[in-house]
Every structure is written in structure tokens, then in C-alpha cells.
VOTORMAR-659543 format. One record per residue (C-alpha): residue number from 1; x, y, z; residue in three letters. Coordinates in Angstrom, 2 decimals. Example, Ala and Ser with C-alpha at 12.3 -4.5 7.8 and 13.67 -1.06 7.14 Angstrom:
// VOTORMAR-659543
<1; <12.30; -4.50; 7.80>; "ALA">
<2; <13.67; -1.06; 7.14>; "SER">
This chain:
// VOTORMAR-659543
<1; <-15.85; -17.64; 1.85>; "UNK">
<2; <-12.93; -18.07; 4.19>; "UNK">
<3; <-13.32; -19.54; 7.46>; "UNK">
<4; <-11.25; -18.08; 9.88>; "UNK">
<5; <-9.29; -19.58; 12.69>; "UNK">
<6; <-9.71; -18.24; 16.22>; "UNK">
<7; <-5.84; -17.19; 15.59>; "UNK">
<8; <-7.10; -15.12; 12.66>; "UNK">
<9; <-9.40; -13.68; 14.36>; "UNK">
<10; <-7.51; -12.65; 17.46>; "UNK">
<11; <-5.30; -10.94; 15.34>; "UNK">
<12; <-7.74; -8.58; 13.48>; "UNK">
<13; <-8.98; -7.57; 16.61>; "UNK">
<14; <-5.67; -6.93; 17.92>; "UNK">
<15; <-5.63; -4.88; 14.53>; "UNK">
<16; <-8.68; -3.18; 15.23>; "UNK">
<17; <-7.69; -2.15; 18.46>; "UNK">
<18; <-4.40; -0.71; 17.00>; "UNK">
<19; <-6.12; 0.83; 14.51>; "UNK">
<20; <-8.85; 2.69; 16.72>; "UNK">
<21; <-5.71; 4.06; 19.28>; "UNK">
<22; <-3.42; 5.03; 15.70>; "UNK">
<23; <-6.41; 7.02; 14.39>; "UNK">
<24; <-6.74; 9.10; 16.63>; "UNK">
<25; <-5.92; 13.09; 16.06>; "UNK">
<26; <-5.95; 12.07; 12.41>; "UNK">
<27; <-7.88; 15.37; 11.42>; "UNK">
<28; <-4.99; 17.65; 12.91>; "UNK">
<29; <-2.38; 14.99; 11.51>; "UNK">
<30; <-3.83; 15.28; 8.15>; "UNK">
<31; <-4.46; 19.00; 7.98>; "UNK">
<32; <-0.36; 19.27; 9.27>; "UNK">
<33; <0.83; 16.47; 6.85>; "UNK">
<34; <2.05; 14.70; 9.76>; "UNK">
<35; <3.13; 11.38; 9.94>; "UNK">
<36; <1.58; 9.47; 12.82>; "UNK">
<37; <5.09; 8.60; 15.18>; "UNK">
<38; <2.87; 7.52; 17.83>; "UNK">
<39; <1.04; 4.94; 16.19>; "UNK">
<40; <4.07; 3.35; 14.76>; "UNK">
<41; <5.25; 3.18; 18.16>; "UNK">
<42; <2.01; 1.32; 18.85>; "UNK">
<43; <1.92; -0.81; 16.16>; "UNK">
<44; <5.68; -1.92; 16.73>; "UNK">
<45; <4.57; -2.90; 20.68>; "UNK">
<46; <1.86; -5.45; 19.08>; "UNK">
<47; <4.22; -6.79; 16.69>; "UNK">
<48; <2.06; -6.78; 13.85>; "UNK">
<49; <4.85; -5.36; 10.80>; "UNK">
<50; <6.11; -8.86; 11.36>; "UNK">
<51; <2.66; -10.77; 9.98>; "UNK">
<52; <3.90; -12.77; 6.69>; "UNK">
<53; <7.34; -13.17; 7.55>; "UNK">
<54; <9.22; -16.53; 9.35>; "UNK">
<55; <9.53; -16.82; 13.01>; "UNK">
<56; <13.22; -17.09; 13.02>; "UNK">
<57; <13.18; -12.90; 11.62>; "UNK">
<58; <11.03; -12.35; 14.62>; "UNK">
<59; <7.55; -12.33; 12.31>; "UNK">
<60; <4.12; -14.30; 13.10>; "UNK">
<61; <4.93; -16.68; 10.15>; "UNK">
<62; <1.35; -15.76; 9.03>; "UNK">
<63; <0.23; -16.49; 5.19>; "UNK">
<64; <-0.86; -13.81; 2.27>; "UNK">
<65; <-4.76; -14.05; 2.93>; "UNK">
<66; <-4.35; -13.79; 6.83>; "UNK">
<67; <-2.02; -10.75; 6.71>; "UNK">
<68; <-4.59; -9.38; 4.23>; "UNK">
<69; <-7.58; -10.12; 6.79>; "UNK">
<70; <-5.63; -8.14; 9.72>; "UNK">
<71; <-5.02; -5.30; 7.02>; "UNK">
<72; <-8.36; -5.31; 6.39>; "UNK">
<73; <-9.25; -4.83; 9.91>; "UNK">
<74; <-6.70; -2.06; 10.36>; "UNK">
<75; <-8.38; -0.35; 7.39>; "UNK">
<76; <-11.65; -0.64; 9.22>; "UNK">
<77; <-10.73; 0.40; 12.38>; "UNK">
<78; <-7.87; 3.40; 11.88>; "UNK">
<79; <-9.42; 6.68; 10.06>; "UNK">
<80; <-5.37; 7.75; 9.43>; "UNK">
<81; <-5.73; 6.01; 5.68>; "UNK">
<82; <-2.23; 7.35; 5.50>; "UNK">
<83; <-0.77; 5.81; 8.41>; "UNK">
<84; <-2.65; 2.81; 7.02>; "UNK">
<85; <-0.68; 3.36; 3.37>; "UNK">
<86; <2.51; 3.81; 5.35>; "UNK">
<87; <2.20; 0.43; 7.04>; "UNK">
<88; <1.49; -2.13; 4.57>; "UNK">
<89; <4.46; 0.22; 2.00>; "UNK">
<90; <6.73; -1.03; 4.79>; "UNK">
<91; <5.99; -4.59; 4.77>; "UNK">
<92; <5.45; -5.01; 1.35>; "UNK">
<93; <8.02; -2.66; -0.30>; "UNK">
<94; <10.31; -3.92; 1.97>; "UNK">
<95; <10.56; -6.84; 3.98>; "UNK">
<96; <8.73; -9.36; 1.23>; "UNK">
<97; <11.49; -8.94; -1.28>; "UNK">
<98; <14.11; -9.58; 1.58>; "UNK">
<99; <12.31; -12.80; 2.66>; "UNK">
<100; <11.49; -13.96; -1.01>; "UNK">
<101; <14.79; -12.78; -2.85>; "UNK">
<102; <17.23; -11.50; -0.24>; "UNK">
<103; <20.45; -13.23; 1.30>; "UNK">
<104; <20.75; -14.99; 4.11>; "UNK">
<105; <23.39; -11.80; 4.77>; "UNK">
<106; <20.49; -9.45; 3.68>; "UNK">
<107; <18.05; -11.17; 6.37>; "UNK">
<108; <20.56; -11.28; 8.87>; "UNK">
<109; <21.33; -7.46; 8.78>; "UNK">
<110; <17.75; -5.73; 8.03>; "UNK">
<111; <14.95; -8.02; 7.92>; "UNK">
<112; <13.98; -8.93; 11.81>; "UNK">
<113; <14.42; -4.70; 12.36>; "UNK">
<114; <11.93; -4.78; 9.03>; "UNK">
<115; <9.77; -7.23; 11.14>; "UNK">
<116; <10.13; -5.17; 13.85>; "UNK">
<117; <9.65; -1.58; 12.98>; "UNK">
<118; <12.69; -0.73; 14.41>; "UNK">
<119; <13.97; 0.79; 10.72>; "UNK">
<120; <10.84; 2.07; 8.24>; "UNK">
<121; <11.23; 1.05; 4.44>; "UNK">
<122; <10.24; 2.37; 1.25>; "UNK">
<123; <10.86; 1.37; -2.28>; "UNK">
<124; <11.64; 3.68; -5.05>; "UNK">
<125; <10.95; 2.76; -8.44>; "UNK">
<126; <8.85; 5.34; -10.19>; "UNK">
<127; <10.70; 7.59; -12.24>; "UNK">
<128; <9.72; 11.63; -13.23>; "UNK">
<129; <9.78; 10.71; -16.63>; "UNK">
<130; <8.31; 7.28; -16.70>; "UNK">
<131; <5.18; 7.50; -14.34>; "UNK">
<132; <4.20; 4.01; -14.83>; "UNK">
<133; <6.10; 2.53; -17.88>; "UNK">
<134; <8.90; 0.97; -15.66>; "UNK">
<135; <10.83; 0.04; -18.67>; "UNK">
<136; <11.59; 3.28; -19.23>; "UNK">
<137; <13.85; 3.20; -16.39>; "UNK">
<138; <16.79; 5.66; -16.43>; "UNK">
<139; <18.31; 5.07; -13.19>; "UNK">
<140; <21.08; 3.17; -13.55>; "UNK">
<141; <23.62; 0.79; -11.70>; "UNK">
<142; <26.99; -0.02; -13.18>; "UNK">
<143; <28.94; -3.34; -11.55>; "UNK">
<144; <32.57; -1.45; -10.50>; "UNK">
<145; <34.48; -4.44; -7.98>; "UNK">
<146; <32.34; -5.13; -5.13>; "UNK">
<147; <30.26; -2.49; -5.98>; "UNK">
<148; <27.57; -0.33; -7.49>; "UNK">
<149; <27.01; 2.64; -8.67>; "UNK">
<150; <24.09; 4.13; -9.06>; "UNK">
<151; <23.22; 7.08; -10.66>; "UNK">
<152; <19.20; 8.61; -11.02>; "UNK">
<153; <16.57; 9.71; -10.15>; "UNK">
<154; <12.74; 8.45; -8.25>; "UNK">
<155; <9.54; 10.32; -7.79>; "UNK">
<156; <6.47; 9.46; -5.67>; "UNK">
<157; <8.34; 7.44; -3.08>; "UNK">
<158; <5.97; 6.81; -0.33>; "UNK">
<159; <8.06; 6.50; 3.01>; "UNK">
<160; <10.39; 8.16; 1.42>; "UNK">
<161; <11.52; 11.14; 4.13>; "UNK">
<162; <10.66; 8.71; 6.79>; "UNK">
<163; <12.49; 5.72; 5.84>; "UNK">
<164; <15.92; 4.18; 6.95>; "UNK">
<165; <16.48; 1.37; 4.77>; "UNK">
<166; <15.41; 1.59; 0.18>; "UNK">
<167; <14.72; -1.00; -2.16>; "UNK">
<168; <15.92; 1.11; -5.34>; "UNK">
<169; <15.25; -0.46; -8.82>; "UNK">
<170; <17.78; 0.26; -11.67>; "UNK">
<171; <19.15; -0.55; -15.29>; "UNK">
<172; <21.59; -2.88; -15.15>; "UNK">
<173; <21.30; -4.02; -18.58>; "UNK">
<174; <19.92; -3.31; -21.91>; "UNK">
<175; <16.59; -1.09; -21.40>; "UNK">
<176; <13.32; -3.05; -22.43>; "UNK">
<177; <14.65; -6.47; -21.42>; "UNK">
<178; <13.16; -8.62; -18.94>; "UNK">
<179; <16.46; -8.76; -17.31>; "UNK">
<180; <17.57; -5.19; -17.48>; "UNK">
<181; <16.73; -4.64; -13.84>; "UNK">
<182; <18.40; -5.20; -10.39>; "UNK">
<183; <16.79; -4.52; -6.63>; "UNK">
<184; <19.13; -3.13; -4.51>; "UNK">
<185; <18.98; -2.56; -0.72>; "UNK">
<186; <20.14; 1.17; 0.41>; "UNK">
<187; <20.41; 2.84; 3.49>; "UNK">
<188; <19.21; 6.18; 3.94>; "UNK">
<189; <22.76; 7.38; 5.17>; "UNK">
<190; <24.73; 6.22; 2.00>; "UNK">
<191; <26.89; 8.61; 0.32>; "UNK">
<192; <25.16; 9.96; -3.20>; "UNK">
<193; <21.93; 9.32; -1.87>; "UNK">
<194; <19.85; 12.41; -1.15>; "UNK">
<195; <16.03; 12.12; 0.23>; "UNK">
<196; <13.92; 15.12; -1.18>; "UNK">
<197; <11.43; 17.09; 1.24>; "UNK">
<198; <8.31; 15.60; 1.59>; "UNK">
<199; <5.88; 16.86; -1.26>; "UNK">
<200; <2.38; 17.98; -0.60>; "UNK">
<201; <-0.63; 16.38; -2.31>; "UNK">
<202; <-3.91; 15.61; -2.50>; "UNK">
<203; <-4.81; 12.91; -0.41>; "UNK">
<204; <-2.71; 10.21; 2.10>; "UNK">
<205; <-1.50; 13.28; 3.12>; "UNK">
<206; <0.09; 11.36; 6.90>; "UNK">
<207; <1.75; 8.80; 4.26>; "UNK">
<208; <4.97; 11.17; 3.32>; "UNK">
<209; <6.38; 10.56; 0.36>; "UNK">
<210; <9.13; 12.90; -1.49>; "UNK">
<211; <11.63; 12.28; -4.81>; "UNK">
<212; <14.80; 10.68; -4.21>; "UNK">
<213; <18.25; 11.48; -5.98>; "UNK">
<214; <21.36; 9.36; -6.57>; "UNK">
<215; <24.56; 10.53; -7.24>; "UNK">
<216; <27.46; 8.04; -7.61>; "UNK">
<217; <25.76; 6.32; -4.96>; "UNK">
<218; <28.05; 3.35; -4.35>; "UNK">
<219; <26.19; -0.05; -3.17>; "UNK">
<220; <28.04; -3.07; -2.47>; "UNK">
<221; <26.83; -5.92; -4.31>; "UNK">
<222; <25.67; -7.79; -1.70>; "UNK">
<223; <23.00; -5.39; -1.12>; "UNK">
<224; <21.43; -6.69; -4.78>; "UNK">
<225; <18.02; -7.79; -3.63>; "UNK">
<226; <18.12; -11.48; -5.75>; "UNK">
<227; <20.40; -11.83; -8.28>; "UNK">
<228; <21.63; -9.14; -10.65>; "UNK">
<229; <18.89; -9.09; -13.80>; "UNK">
<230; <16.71; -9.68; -11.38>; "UNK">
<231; <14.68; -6.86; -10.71>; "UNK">
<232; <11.52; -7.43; -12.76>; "UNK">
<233; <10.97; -10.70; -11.07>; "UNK">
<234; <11.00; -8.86; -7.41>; "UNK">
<235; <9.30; -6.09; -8.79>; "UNK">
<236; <6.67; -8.50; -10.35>; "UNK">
<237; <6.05; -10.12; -6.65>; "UNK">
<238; <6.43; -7.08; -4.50>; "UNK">
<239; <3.21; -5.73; -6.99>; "UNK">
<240; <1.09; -8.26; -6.69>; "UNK">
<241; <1.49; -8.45; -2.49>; "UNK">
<242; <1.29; -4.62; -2.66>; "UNK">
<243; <-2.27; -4.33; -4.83>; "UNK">
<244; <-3.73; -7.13; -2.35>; "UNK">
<245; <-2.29; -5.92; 1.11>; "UNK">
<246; <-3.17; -1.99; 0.22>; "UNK">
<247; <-6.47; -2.17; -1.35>; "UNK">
<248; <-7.55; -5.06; 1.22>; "UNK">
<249; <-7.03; -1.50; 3.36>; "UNK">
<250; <-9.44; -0.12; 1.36>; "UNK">
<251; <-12.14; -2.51; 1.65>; "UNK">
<252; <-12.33; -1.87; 6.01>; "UNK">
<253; <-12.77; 1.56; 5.14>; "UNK">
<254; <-14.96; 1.05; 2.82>; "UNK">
<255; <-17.00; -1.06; 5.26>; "UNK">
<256; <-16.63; 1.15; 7.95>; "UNK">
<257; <-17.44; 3.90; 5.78>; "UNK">
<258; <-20.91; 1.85; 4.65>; "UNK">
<259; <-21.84; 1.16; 8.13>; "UNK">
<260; <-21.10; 4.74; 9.59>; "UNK">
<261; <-23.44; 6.14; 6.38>; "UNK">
<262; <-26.15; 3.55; 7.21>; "UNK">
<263; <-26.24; 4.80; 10.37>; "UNK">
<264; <-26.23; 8.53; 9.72>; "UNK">
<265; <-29.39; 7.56; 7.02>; "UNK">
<266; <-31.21; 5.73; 9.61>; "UNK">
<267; <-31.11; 8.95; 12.27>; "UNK">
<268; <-31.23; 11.68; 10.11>; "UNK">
<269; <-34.41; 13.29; 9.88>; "UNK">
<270; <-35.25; 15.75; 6.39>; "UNK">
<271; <-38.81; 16.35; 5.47>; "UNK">
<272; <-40.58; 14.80; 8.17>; "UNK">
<273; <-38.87; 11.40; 8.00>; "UNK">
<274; <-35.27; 9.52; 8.00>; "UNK">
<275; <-33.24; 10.55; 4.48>; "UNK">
<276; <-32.86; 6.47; 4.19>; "UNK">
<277; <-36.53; 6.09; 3.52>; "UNK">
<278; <-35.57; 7.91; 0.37>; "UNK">
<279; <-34.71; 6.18; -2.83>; "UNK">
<280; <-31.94; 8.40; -4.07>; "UNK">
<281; <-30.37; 7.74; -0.44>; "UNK">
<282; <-31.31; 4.14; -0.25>; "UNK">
<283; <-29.75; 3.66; -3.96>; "UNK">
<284; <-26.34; 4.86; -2.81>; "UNK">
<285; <-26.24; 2.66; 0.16>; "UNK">
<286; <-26.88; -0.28; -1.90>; "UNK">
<287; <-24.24; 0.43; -4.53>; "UNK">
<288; <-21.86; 1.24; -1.51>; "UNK">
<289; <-22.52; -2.42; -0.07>; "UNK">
<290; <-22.22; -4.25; -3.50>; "UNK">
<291; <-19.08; -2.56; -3.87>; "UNK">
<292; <-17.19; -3.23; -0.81>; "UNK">
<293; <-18.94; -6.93; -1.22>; "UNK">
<294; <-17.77; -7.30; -5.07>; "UNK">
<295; <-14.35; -5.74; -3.89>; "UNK">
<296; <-13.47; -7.55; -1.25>; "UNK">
<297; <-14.47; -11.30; -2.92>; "UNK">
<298; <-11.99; -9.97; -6.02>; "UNK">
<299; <-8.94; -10.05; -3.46>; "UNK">
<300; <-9.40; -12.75; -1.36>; "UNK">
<301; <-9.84; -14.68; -4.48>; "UNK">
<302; <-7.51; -13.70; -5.64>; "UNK">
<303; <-5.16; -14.04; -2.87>; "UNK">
<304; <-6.36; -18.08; -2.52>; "UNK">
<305; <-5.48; -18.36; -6.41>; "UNK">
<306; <-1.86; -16.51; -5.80>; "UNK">
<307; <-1.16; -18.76; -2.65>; "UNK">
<308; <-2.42; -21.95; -5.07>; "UNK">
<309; <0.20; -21.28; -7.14>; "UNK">
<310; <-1.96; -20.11; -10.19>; "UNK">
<311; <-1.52; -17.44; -12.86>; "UNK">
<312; <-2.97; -13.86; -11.16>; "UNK">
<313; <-2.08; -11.39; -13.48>; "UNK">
<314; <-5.66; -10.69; -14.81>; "UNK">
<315; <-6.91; -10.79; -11.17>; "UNK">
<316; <-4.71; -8.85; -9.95>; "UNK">
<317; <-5.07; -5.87; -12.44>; "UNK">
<318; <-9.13; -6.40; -11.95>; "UNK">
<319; <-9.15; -6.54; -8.27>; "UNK">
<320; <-7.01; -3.32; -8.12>; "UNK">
<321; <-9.32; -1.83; -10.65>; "UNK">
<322; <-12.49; -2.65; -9.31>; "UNK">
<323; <-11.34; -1.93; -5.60>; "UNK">
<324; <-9.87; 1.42; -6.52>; "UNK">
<325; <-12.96; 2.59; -8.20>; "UNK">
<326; <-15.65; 1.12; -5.78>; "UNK">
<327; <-13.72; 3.07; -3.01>; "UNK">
<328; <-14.03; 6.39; -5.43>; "UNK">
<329; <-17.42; 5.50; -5.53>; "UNK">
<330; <-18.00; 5.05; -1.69>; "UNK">
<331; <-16.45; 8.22; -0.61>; "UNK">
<332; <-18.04; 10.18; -3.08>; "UNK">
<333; <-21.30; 7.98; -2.36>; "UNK">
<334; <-20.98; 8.97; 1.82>; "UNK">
<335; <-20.29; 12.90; 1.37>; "UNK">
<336; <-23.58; 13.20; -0.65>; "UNK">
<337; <-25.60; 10.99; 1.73>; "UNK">
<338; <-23.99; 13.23; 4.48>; "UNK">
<339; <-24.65; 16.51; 2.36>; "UNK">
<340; <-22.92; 19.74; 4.07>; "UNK">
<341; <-21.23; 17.88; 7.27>; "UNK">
<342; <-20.21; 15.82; 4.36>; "UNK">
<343; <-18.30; 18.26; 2.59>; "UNK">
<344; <-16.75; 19.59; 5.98>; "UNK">
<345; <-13.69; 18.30; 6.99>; "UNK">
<346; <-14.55; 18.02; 10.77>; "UNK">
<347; <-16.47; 15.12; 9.62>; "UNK">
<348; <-13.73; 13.64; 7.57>; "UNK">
<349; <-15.57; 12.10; 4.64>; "UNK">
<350; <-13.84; 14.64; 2.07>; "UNK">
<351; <-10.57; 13.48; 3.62>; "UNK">
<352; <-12.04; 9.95; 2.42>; "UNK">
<353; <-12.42; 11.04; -1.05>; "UNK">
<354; <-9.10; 12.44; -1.14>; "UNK">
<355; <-7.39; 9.39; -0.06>; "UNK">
<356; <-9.12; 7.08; -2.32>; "UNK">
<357; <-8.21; 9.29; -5.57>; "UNK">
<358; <-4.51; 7.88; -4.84>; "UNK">
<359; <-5.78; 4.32; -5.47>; "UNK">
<360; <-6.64; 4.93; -9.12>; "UNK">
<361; <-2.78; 5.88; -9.94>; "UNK">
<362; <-0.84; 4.30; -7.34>; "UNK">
<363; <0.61; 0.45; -8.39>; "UNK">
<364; <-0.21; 1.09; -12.11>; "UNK">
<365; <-3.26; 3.87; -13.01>; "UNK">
<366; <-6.57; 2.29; -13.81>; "UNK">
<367; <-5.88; 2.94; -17.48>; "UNK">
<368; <-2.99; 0.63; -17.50>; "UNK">
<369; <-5.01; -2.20; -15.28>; "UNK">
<370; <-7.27; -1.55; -18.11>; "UNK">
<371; <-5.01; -1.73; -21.05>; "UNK">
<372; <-3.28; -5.12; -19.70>; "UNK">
<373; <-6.39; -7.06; -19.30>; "UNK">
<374; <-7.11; -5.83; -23.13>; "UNK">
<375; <-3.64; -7.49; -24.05>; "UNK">
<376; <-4.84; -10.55; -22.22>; "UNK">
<377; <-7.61; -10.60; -24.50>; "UNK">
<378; <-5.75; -10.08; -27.49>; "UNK">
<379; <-6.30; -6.28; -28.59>; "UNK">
């Protein structure tokens, strides 16, 4: 159990009070796929994109598990889970590589907008044909002077027909290798870079997210995020931030979620008495609070291990599989306690469910969290 700082705590609030004002009109943003403009304008004014990065890039200089516990907070407090999505993709896609792996040039030119909000980022590194077996990669960057160029293609880029500034990953060298990848930095208005229209989906649907195409897309080589070879190595960082800042998300929704069904089972009335007196109701609840208990102790554990310096790879792949599934669970858990309204979308608990399918393919399906731990024991 972590005990916060008064610091800590000032800034979740300030979280939760973002997240409250962002949220609102989420039903009509959802239902129009739109992307909430006015709460990025909000969450700019508090200066909360800049949480994990240094001072001198205009950031709060905060560490992994506090940016997590003000995520978690916005995730509590802001019922746009795609606006939610959107935020931590930008400071995780984005502005950790730079401050990790990027050039003091890099830093200089994009980072404190990064920090700022005053540019949106995305990353693009899932392919159409790949899904999530990276190595498969097909895009690919050839050196030419001070230059790249990249040719390929991404799918599922979330930011993607919002964002101003890329980190694209590409073959650089001989496919399977560790070292076959590079990071590059790429401005939406590049030549040979084309943004697709935003692609309708299932859930996240204020999160927009389209394919991306590059043709002869020249980079100059100091936009190479690291070094050249590189790529895995961001990749492998930017992953692990981007499982424990996203589904950290998850967890204040699924809280909120838990306490707004409690409530709804303590005043609801069916058969001459509250629905929570009965067991079927009473059962759900409970599994609803182990879960956002058992999920939440995964990543902040996790997160204290990671900022200790120790080997996370099998936490990581359980925490995103046990959070993703426990917030399956929830939402599905909260539209049967809340029966019809449930199912309505005024009420937006299906909305819920929606949004938390996402989190059992997005950053590596549960099947493949599944199939790595098996490697790590052996099979």
C-alpha cells in the first residue's frame, strides 16, 4: 500500500476535477465519434500531459506510480473512456520515448509542446498484416544521406487523425532481429505521409484512431528516436509505461463503476425489497470489488518493481491480463445489476462494455499476455 504525499494527492484531485468538467456531453460525443477538443483544452490549462517528464521540458517531474495515481483518478472521475485513452496515448506513445531515447535536438524541438499539449501524438506500429507479431514488420526505412525513407503501411493508430507529431516504427535491418527496428519522429505534414479517415468501431469511440500510409516519406535522421537498431528497446519501454498508465485508467472506472452499482443496488426496490439484498446481485458486487482490488494491487506493484529496477515482463503481461478482463467483467457485471436502464445507452453502462472490449486486444491481445507468461514457464 502506497502512502501518498499531500502533492500526490492534490494532483488526483486536480485530475478528478478535470476529469468530471472533460466528461461531460460524453453520450452525444460518443454517439458522434467525436473527439473531446474542449477537454483537451482543459486538460492543457492544468498542465497535467506534462506529469512524468523533467521540469526543464515544462513537465511536473513526477515519477511512474504518481502519474499512474492521477490517471487513475482521471479514469474515475471522466465517463469519456476515450478522451481518457487519448490522453495517456499522448504521453506515453509520445513524449516517454523522447525523454528516455530522444536527442537533446529531439527535446528541444517537440517535447515541452508534448508536455504541453500544444501538438497531440500518436505512435504507429501495428501493421494490417501483423496485428500483434511486431516482427513481422513490413514498413521499412532505408538510410539515403541525412535521411530516411520510409515506405509502409500502420493500422489501428489511436490519435492518429488528430495528431501532429508520429513515433513510426520500421525495418531497418534484417526482419526477426532484435535490432531490425528504428523509432522515428514524424510530423503529420511530411511529404509521403498520408493520415487515413478515422475508422469506426466498437468501443473508445471519442479516441480516433485511423491507418496511416507512407510513401517515400523522407525523415532526416535526426528524427531517429535513439539510435538506429534501436526500435525494440523503445518499443519495449513505451509498452510497459503504456499497459500501466492505460489500464491504471481502467481501474477508476472500474471503481467508479463499483460504487455507482452499489448505489443503484442499495435504492432499487424489486419484489418488495432493495435488488442488493439478493444474492445473485450481492455476488456480482463482490466479484466487481475483488476485481478492481486484485487489479489495481497488480499495477502498482508492478509499477514499484519497474521503478526498482527489477525484471517486469511477467507482471506486466499479468497485470494487463487480469486488468483487461476484470474490467470485461465489471461492465458486463453493472449492465445486469442495472437490467434494462442497463442496456440503454442514456445510462451509459453499455458504452462501458464497449470500451473495455478494446483492453483485451489493445498492447498485445490477452492470448499473447497469455502465451508469453507460458514461455516464461517453459512451454
Amino acid at each position: 500500500m502506497i502512502n501518498w504525499t499531500e502533492e500526490q494527492r492534490e494532483l488526483r484531485a486536480l485530475a478528478e476535477e478535470l476529469g468530471a468538467a472533460a466528461g461531460e456531453g460524453h453520450l452525444t460525443r460518443d454517439a458522434d465519434r467525436e473527439f473531446g477538443h474542449a477537454g483537451w483544452k482543459l486538460i492543457r490549462e492544468t498542465g497535467l500531459l506534462g506529469l512524468p517528464f523533467d521540469e526543464r521540458w515544462g513537465g511536473l517531474g513526477q515519477d511512474l506510480p504518481t502519474t499512474m495515481y492521477v490517471l487513475e483518478g482521471l479514469g474515475y472521475a471522466c465517463r469519456d473512456g476515450g478522451f481518457s485513452f487519448s490522453v495517456s496515448t499522448h504521453v506515453v506513445s509520445t513524449g516517454v520515448p523522447l525523454q528516455r531515447f530522444g536527442s537533446a535536438y529531439l527535446k528541444d524541438r517537440y517535447l515541452t509542446r508534448v508536455s504541453d499539449g500544444s501538438v497531440i501524438g500518436a505512435h504507429a506500429i501495428t501493421e494490417p498484416s501483423g496485428g500483434s507479431d511486431v516482427m513481422a514488420m513490413r514498413t521499412t526505412a532505408v538510410r539515403d544521406g541525412d535521411d530516411y525513407v520510409l515506405n509502409g503501411s500502420k493500422a489501428f493508430v489511436t490519435n492518429g487523425p488528430i495528431a501532429d507529431v508520429i513515433v513510426v516504427y520500421a525495418l531497418t535491418g534484417k526482419r526477426g532481429s532484435p535490432a531490425a527496428l528504428t523509432a522515428f519522429l514524424v510530423d503529420r505534414d511530411t511529404p509521403g505521409l498520408v493520415v487515413g479517415p478515422p475508422v469506426a468501431k466498437m468501443g473508445l469511440s471519442t479516441s480516433p484512431f485511423s491507418e496511416l500510409f507512407l510513401d517515400d516519406c523522407r525523415v532526416p535522421a535526426t528524427n531517429v528516436v535513439g539510435s538506429p537498431g534501436a526500435g525494440f528497446l523503445v518499443m519495449d519501454h513505451v509498452m510497459k509505461w503504456e499497459i500501466l498508465c492505460s489500464f491504471v485508467i481502467n481501474v477508476g472506472e472500474m471503481q467508479h463503476r463499483l460504487e455507482r452499482s452499489v448505489e443503484y443496488a442499495r435504492s432499487r426496490t424489486q419484489f418488495g425489497q432493495r435488488i442488493g439484498a439478493f444474492q445473485s446481485v450481492s455476488n456480482r458486487l463482490a466479484d466487481m470489488h475483488i476485481a478492481v482490488e486484485t487489479s489495481r494491487k497488480w499495477l502498482y506493484d508492478t509499477a514499484q518493481r519497474h521503478a526498482n529496477g527489477e525484471n517486469v515482463t511477467f507482471d506486466v503481461a499479468a497485470s494487463k491480463l487480469v486488468t483487461s478482463e476484470n474490467n470485461v467483467a465489471s461492465a458486463l457485471a453493472a449492465v445486469q445489476i442495472f437490467g434494462g436502464y442497463g442496456y440503454t445507452s442514456e445510462y451509459g453502462l453499455e458504452k462501458d462494455l464497449r470500451n473495455a472490449v478494446a483492453g483485451t486486444i489493445y498492447s498485445g491481445t490477452s492470448d499473447v499476455q497469455r502465451q508469453r507468461i507460458a514461455r516464461m514457464l517453459g512451454l
